[in-house]
C-alpha positions in Angstrom: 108.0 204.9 137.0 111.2 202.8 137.3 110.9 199.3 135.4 113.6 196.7 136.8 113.5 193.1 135.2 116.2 190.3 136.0 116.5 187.0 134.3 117.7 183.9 135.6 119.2 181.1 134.5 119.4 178.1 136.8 121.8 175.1 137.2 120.6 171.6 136.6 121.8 170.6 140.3 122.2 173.3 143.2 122.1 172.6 146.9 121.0 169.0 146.7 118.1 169.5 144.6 117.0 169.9 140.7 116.2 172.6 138.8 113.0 172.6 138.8 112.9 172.5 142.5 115.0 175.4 143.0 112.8 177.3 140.6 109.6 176.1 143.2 112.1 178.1 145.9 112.0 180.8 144.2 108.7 181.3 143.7 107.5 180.4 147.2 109.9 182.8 148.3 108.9 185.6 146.1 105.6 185.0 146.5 105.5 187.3 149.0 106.9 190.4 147.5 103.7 192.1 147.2 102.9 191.9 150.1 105.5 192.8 152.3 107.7 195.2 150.1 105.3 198.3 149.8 107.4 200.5 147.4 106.5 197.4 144.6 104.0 199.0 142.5 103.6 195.4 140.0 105.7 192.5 140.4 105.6 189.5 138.3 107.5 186.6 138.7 107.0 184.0 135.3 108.7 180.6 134.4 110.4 179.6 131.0 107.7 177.9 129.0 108.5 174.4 128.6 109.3 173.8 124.7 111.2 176.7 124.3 114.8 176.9 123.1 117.6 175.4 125.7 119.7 178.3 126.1 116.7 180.4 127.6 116.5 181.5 130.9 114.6 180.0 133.4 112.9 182.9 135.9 112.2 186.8 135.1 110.8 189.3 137.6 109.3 192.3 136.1 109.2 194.9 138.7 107.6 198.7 138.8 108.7 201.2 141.2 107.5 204.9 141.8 111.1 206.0 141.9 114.9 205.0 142.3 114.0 205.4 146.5 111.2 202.1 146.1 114.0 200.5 144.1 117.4 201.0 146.9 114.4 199.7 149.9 113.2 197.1 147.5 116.9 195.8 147.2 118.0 196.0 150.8 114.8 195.0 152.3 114.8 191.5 154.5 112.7 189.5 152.5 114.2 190.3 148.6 117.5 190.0 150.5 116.8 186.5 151.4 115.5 185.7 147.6 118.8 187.1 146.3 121.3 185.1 149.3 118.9 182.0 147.6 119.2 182.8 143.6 123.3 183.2 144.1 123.2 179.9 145.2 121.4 177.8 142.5 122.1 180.5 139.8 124.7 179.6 136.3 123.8 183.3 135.3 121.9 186.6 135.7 120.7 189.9 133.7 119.1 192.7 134.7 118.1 196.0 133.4 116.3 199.4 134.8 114.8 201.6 133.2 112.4 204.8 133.2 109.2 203.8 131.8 
């Protein structure tokens, strides 16, 4: 199994609207990852708790993949594509790491 998680942290103001508004985006948008990327095996998408330290990040997905295959078609497929064209746009920063679980 291939484990790839990447953390987000958001600007205050992006594209008109707040933080927390762009972070609603993102989630409506992913929201559909299950069900129309079919080499996602798990997929979690899960918010910063409110009360925790300021420098934290905002958004982490935490996704499984059989293989490095489900993990190129997750990355080029239409709908992830779109999420990523989004996240550049209201993002200050981004990690991610892969790894073989």
């Amino acid at each position: 199994m291939i484990m790839h998680i990447v953390m987000f942290q958001l600007q205050e103001q992006a594209q008109g609207r707040t933080k927390q508004e762009n972070i609603r985006t993102a989630l409506d948008i992913a929201s559909g990852f299950m069900k129309e990327i079919p080499t996602l095996k798990s997929f979690r998408i899960e918010t910063n708790m409110p009360g925790s330290p300021k420098g934290n990040d905002d958004l982490v997905l935490v996704c499984e993949f059989d293989d490095l295959e489900g993990l190129e078609a997750y990355r080029v497929h239409p709908l992830h594509v779109r999420f990523g064209d989004f996240m550049r746009l209201v993002r200050q920063k981004r990690s991610a790491i892969d790894y073989i679980k």
